[in-house]
Each structure stands twice: as structure tokens, then as C-alpha cells.
PQR file with spaces between the fields and no chain letter, atoms N, CA, C, O and H, PARSE charges and radii, in Angstrom:
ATOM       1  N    UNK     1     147.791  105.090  200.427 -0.4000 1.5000
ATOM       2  CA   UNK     1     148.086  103.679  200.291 -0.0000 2.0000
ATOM       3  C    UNK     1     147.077  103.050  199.338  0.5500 1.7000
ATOM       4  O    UNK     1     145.886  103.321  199.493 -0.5500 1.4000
ATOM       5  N    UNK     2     147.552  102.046  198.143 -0.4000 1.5000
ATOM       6  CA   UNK     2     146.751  101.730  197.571 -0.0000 2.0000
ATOM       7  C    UNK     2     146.386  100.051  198.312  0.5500 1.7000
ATOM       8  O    UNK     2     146.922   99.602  199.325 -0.5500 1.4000
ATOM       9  H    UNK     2     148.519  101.826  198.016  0.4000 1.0000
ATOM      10  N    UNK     3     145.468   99.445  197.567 -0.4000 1.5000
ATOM      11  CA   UNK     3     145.191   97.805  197.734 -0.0000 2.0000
ATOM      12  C    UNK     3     144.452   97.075  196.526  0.5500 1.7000
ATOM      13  O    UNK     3     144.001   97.504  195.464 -0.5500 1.4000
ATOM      14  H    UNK     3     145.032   99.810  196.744  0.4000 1.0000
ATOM      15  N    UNK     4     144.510   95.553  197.214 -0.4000 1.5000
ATOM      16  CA   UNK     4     143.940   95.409  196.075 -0.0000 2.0000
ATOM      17  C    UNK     4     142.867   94.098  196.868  0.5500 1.7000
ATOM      18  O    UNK     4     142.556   93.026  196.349 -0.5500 1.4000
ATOM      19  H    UNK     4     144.876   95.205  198.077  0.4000 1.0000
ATOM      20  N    UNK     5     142.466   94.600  198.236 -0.4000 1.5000
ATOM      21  CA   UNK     5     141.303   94.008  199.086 -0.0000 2.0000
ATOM      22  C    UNK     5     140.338   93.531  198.121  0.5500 1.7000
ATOM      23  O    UNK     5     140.271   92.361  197.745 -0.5500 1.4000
ATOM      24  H    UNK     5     142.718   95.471  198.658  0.4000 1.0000
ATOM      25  N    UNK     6     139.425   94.684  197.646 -0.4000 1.5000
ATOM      26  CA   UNK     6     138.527   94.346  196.453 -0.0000 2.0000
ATOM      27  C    UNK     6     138.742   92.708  195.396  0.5500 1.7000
ATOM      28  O    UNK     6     138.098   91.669  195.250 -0.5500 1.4000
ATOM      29  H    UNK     6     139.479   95.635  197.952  0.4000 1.0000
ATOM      30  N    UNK     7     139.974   93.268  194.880 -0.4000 1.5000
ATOM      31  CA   UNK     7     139.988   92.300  194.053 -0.0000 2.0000
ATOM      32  C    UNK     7     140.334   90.860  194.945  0.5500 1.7000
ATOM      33  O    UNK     7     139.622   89.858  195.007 -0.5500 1.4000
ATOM      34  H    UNK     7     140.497   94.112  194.998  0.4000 1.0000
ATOM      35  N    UNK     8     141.165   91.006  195.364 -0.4000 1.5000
ATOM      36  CA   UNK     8     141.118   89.782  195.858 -0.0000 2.0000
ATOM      37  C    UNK     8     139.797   89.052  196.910  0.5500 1.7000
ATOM      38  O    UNK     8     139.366   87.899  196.892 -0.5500 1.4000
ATOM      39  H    UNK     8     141.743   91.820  195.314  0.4000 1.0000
ATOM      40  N    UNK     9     139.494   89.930  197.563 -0.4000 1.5000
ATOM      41  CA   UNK     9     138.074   88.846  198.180 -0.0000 2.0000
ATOM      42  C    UNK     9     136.990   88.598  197.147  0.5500 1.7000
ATOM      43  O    UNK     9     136.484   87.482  197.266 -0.5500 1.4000
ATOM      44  H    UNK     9     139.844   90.867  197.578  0.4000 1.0000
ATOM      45  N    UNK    10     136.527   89.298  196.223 -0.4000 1.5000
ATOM      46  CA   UNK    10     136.040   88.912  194.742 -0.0000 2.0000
ATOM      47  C    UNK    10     136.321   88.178  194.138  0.5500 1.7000
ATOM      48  O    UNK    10     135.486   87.740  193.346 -0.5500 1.4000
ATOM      49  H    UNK    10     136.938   90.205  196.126  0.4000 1.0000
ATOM      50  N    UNK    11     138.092   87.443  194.179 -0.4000 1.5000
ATOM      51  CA   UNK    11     138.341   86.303  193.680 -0.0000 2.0000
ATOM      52  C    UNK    11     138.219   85.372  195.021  0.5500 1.7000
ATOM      53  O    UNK    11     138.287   84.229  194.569 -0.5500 1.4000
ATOM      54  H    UNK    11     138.770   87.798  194.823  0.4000 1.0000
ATOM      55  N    UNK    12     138.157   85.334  195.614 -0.4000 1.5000
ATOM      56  CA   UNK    12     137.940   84.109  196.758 -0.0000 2.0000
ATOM      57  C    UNK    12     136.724   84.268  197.176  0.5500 1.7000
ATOM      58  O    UNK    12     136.626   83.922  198.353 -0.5500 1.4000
ATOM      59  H    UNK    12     138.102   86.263  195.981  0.4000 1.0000
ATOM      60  N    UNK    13     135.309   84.812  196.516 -0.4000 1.5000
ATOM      61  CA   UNK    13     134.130   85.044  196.415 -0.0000 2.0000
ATOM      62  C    UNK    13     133.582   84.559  198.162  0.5500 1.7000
ATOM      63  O    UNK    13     132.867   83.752  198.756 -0.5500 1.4000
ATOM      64  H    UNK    13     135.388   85.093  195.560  0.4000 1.0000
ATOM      65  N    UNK    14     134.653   85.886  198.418 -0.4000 1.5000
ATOM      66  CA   UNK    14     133.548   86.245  200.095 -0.0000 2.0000
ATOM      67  C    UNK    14     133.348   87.831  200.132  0.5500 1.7000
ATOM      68  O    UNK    14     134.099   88.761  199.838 -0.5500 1.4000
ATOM      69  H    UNK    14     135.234   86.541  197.936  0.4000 1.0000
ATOM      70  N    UNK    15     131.903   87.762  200.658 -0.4000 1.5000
ATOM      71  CA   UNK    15     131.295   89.024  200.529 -0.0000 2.0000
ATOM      72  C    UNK    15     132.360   89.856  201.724  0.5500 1.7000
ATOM      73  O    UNK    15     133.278   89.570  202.493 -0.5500 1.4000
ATOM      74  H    UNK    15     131.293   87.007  200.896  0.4000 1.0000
ATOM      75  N    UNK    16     131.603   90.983  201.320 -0.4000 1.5000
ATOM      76  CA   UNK    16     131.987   91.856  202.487 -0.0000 2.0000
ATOM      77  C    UNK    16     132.093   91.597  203.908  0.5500 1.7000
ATOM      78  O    UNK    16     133.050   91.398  204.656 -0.5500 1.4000
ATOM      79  H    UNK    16     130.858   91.215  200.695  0.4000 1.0000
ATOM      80  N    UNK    17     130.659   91.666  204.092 -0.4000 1.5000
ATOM      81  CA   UNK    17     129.876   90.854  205.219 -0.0000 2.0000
ATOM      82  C    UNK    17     130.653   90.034  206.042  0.5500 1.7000
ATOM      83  O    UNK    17     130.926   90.247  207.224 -0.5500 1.4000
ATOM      84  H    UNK    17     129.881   91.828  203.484  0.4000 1.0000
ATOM      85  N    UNK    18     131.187   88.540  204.957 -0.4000 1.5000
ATOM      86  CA   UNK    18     131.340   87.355  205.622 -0.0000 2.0000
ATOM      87  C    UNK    18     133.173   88.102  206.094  0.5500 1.7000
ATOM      88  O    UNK    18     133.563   87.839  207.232 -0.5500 1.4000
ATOM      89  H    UNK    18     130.965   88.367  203.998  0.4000 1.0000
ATOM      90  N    UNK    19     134.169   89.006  205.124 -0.4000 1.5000
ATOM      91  CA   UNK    19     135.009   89.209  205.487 -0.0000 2.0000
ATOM      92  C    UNK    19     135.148   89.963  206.873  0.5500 1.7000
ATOM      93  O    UNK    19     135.973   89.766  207.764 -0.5500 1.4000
ATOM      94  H    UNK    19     133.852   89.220  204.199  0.4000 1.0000
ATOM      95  N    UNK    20     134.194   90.808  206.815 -0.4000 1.5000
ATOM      96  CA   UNK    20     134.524   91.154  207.856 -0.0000 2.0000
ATOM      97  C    UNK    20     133.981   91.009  209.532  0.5500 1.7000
ATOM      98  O    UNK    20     134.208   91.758  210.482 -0.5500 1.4000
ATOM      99  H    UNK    20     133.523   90.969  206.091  0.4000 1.0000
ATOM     100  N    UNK    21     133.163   89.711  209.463 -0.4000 1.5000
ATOM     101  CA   UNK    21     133.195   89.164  210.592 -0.0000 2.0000
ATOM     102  C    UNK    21     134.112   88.305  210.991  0.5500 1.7000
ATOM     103  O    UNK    21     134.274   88.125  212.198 -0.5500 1.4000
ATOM     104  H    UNK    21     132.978   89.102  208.691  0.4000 1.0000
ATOM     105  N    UNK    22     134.935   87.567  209.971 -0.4000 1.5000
ATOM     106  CA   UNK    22     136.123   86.904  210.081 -0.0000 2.0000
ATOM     107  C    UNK    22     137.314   87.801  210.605  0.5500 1.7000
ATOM     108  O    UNK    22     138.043   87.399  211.512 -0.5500 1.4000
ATOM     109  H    UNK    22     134.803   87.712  208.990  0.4000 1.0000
ATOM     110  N    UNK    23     137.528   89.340  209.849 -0.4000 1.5000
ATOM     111  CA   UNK    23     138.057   89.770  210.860 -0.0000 2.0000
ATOM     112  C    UNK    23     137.802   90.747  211.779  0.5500 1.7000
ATOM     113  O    UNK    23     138.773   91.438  212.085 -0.5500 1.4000
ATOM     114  H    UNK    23     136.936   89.667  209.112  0.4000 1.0000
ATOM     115  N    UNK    24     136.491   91.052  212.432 -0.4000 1.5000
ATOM     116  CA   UNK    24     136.440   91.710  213.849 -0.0000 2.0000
ATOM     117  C    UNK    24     136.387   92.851  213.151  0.5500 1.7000
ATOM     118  O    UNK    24     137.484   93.400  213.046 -0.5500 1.4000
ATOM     119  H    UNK    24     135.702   90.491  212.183  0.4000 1.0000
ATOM     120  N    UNK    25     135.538   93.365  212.666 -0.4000 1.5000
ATOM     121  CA   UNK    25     135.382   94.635  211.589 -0.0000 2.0000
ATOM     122  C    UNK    25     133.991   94.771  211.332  0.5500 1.7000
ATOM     123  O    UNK    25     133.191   94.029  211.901 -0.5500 1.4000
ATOM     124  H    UNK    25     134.647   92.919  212.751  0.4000 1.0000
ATOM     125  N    UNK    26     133.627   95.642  210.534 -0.4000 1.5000
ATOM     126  CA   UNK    26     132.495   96.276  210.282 -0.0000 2.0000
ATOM     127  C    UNK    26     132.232   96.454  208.323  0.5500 1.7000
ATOM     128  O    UNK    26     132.867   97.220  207.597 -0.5500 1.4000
ATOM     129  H    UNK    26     134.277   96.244  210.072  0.4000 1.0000
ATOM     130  N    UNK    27     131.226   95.580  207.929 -0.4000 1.5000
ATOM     131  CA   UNK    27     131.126   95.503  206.664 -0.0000 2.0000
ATOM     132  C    UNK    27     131.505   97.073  205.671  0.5500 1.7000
ATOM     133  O    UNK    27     131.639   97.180  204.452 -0.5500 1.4000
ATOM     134  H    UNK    27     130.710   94.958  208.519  0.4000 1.0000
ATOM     135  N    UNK    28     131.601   98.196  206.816 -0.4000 1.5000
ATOM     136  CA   UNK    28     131.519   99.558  206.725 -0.0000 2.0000
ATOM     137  C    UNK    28     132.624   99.369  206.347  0.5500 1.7000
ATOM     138  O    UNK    28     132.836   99.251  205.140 -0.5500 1.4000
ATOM     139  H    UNK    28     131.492   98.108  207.806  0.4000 1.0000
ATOM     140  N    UNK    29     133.761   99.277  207.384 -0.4000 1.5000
ATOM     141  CA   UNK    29     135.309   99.687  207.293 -0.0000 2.0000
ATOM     142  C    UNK    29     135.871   98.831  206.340  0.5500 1.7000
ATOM     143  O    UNK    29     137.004   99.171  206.000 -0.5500 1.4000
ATOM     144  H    UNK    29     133.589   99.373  208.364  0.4000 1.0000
ATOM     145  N    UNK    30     135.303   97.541  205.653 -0.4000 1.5000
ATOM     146  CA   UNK    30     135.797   97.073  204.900 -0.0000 2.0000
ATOM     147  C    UNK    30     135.413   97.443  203.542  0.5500 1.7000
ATOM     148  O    UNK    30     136.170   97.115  202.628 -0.5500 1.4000
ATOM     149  H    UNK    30     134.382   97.265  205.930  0.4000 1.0000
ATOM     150  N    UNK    31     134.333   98.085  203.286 -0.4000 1.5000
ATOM     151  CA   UNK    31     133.890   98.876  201.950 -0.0000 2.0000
ATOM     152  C    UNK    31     134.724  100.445  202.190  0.5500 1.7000
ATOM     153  O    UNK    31     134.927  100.952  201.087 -0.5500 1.4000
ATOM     154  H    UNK    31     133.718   98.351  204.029  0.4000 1.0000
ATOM     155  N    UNK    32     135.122  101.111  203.067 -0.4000 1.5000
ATOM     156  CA   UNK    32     136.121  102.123  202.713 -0.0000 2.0000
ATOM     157  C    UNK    32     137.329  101.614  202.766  0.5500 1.7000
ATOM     158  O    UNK    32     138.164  102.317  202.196 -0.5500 1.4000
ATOM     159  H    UNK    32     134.957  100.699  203.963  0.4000 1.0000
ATOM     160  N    UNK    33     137.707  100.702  203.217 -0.4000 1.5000
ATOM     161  CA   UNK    33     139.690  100.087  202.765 -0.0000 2.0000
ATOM     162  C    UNK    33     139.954   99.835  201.309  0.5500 1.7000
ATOM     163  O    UNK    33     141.000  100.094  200.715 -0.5500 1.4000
ATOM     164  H    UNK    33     137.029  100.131  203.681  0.4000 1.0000
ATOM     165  N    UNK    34     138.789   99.258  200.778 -0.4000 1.5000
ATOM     166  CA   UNK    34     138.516   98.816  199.329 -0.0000 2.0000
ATOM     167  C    UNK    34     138.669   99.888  198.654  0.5500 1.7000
ATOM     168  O    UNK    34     139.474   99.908  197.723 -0.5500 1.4000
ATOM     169  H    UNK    34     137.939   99.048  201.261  0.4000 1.0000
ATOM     170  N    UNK    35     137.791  101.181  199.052 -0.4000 1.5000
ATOM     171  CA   UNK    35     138.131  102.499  198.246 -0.0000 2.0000
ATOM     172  C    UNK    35     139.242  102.956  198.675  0.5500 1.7000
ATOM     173  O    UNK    35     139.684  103.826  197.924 -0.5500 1.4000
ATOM     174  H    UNK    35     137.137  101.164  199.808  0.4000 1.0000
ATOM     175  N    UNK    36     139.822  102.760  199.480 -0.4000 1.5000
ATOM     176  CA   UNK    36     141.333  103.629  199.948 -0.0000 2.0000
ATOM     177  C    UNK    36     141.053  105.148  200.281  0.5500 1.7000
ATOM     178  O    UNK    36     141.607  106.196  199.946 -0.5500 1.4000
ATOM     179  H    UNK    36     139.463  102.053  200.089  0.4000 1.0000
ATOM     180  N    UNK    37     139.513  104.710  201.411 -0.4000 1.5000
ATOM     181  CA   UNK    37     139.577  105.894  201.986 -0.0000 2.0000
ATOM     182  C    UNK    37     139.673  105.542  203.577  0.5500 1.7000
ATOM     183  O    UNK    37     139.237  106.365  204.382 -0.5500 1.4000
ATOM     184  H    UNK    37     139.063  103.860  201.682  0.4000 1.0000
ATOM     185  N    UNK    38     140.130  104.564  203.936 -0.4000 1.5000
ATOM     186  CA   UNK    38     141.187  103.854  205.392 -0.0000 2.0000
ATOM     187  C    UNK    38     142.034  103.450  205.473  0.5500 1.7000
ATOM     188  O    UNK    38     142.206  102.234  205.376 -0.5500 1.4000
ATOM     189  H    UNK    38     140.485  103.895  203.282  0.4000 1.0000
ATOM     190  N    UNK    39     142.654  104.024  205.618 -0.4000 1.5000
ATOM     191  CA   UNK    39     144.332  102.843  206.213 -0.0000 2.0000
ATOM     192  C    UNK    39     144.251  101.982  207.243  0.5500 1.7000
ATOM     193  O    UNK    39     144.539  102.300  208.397 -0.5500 1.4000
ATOM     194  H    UNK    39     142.514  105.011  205.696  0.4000 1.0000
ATOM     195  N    UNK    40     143.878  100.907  206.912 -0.4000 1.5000
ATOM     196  CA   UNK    40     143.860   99.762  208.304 -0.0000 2.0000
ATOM     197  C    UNK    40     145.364  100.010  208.713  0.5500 1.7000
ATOM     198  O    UNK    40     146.383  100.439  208.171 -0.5500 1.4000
ATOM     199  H    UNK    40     143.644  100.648  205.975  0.4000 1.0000
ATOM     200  N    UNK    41     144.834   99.329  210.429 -0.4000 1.5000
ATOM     201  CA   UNK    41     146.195   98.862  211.379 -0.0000 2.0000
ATOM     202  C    UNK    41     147.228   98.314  210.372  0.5500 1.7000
ATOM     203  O    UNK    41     147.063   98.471  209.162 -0.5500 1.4000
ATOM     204  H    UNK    41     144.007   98.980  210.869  0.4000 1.0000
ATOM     205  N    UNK    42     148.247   97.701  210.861 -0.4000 1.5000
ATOM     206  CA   UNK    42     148.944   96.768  210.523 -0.0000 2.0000
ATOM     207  C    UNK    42     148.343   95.370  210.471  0.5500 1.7000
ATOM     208  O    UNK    42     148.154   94.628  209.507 -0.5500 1.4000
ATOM     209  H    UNK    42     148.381   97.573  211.844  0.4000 1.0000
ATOM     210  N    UNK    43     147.948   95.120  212.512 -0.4000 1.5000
ATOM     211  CA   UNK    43     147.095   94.032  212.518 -0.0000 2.0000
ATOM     212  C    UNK    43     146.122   93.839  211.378  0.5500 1.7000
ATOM     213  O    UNK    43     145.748   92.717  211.038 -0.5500 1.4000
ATOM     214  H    UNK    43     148.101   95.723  213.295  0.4000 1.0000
ATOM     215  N    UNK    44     145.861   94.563  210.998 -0.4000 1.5000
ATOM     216  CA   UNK    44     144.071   94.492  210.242 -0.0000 2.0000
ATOM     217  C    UNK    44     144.739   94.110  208.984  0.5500 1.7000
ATOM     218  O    UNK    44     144.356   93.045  208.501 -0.5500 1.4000
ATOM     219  H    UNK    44     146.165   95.474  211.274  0.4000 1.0000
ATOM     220  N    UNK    45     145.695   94.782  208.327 -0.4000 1.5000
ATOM     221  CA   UNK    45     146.468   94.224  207.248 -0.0000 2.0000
ATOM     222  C    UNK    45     146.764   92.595  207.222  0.5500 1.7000
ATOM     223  O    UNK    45     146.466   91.764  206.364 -0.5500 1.4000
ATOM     224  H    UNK    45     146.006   95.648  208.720  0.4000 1.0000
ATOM     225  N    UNK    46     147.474   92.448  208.499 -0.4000 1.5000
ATOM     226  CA   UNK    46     147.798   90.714  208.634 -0.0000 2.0000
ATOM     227  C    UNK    46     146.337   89.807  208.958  0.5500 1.7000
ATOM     228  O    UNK    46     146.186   88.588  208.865 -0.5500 1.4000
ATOM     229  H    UNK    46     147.716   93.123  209.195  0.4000 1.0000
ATOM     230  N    UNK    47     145.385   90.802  209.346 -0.4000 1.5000
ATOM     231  CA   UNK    47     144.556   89.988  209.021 -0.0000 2.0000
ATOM     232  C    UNK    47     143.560   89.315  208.090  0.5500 1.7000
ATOM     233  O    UNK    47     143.017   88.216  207.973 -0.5500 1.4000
ATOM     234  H    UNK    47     145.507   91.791  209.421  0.4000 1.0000
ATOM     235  N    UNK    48     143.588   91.097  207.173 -0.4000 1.5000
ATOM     236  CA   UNK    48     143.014   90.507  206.381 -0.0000 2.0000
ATOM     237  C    UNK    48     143.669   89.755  205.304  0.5500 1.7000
ATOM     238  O    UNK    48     143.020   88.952  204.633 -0.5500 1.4000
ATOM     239  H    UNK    48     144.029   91.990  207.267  0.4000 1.0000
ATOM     240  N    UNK    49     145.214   90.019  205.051 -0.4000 1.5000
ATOM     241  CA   UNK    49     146.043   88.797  203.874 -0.0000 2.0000
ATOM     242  C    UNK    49     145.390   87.276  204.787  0.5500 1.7000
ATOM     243  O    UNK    49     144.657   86.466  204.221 -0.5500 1.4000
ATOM     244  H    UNK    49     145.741   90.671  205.596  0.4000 1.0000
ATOM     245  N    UNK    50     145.695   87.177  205.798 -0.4000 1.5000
ATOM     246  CA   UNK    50     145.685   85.469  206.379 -0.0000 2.0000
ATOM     247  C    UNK    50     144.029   85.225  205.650  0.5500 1.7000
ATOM     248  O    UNK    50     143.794   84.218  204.982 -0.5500 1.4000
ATOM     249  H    UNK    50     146.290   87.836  206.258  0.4000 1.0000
ATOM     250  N    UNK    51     143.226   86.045  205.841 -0.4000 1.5000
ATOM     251  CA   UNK    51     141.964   85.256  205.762 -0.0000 2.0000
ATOM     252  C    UNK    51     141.939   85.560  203.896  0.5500 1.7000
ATOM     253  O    UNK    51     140.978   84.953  203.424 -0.5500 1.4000
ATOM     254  H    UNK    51     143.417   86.863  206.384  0.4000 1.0000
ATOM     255  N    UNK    52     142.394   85.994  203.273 -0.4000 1.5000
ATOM     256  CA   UNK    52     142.148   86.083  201.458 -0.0000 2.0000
ATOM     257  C    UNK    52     143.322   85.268  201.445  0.5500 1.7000
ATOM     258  O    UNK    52     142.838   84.452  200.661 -0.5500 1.4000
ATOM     259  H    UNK    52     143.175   86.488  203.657  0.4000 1.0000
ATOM     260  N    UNK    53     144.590   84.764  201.688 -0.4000 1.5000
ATOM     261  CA   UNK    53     145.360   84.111  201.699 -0.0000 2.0000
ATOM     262  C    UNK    53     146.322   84.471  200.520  0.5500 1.7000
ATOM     263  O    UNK    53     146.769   83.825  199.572 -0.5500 1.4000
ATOM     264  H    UNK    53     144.984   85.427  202.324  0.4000 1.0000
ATOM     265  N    UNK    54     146.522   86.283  201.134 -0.4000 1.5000
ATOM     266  CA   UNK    54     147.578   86.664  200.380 -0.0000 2.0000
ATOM     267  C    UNK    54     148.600   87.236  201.445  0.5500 1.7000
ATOM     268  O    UNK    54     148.443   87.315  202.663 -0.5500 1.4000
ATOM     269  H    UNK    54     146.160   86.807  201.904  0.4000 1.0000
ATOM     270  N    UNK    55     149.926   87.697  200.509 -0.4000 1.5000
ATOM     271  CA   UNK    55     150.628   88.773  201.528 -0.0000 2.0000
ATOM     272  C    UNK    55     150.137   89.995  201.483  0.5500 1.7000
ATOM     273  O    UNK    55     149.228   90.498  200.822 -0.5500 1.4000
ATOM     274  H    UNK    55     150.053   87.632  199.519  0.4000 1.0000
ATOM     275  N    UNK    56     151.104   90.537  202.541 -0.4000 1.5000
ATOM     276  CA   UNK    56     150.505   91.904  202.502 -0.0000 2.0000
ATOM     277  C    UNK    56     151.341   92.262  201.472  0.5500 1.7000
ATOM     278  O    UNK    56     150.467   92.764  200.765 -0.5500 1.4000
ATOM     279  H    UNK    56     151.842   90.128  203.078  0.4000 1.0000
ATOM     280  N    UNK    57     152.390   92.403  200.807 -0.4000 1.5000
ATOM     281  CA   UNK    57     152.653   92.831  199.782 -0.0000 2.0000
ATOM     282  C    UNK    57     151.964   93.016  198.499  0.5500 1.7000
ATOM     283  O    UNK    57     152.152   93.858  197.621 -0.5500 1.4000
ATOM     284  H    UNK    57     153.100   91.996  201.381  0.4000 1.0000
ATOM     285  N    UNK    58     151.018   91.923  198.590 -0.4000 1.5000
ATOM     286  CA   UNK    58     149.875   91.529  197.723 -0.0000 2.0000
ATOM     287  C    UNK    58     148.858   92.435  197.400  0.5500 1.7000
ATOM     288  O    UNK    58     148.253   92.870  196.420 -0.5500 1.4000
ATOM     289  H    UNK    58     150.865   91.239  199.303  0.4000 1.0000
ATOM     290  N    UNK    59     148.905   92.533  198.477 -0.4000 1.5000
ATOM     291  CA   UNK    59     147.252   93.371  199.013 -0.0000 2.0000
ATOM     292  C    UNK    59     147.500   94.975  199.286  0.5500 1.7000
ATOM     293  O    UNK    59     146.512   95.697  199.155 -0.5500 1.4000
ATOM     294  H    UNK    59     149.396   92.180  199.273  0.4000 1.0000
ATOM     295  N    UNK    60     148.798   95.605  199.672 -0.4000 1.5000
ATOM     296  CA   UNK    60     148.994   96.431  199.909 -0.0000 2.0000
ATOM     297  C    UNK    60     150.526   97.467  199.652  0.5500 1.7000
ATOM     298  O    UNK    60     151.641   97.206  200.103 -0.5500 1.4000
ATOM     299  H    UNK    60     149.600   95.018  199.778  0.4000 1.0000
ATOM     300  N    UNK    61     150.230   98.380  199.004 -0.4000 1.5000
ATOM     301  CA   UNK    61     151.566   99.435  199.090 -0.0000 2.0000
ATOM     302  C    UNK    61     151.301  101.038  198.820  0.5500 1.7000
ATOM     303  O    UNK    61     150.427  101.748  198.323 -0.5500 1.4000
ATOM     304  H    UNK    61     149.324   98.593  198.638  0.4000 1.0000
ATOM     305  N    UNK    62     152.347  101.150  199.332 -0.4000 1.5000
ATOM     306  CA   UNK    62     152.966  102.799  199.049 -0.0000 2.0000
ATOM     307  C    UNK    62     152.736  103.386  198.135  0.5500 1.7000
ATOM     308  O    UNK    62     153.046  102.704  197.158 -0.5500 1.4000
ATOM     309  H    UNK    62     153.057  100.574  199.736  0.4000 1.0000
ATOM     310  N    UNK    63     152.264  104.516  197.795 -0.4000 1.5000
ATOM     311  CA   UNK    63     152.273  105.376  196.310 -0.0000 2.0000
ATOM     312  C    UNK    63     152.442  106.717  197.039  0.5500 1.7000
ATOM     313  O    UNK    63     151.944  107.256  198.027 -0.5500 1.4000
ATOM     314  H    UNK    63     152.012  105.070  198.589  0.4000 1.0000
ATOM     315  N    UNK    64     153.573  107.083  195.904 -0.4000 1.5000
ATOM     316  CA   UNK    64     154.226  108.804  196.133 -0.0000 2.0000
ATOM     317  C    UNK    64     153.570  109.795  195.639  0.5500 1.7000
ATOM     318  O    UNK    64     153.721  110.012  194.437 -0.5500 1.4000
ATOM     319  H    UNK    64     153.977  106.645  195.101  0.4000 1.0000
ATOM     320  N    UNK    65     152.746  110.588  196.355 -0.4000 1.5000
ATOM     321  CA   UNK    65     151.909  111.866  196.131 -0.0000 2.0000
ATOM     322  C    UNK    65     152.363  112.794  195.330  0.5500 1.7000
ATOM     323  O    UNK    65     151.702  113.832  195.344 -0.5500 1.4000
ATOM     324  H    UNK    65     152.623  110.412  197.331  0.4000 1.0000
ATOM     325  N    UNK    66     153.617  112.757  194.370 -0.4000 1.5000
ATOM     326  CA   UNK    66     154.549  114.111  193.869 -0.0000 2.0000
ATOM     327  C    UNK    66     153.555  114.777  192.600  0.5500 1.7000
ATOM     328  O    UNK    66     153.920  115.785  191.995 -0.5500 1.4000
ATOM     329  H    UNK    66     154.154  111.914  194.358  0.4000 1.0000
């Protein structure tokens, strides 16, 4: 799964840190979602679009391994 977490909390200039006490996370798990070496929940998806104030479509999709 790719994203684009990074970019977008970089444009709404909140650190790591502050993201992920907003959502119930670990500055950790939010520096490996960024690399796309975690697949958050779903929840964690809806949470983190609500707090960058994107969709998840935005922030997140599918890519085919072929």
C-alpha cells in the first residue's frame, strides 16, 4: 500500500510527534506508515485523513506487485 501521510502532514506543518498524539499512536508507527513499512488499521486510516483533513483516498491506495 502506498500513501502520501508524509506529504501531507508536511503540508499542514504538524510534526510527527504532534500527529501522533492526536491520533493514539506512537511517533514510531507514524515514521514507518510514512515509509510504507505499516499498514495501519482502517480506523487509523480514518484517523489519520480526519486530523490532516484529507480522504482516505487521498492519503491512501493499492499498488499491484506484478
Amino acid at each position: 500500500m502506498k500513501n502520501n501521510v508524509k506529504l501531507a502532514r508536511l503540508s499542514a506543518n504538524i510534526t510527527q510527534t504532534d500527529l501522533a498524539k492526536k491520533t493514539g499512536i506512537t511517533r514510531q508507527t507514524i515514521s514507518l506508515i510514512e515509509k510504507g513499512a505499516y499498514n495501519p488499521s482502517l480506523q487509523l486510516c480514518i484517523a489519520l485523513a480526519k486530523e490532516l483533513g484529507k480522504t482516505l483516498d487521498e492519503l491512501f491506495w493499492e499498488v499491484d506487485d506484478q
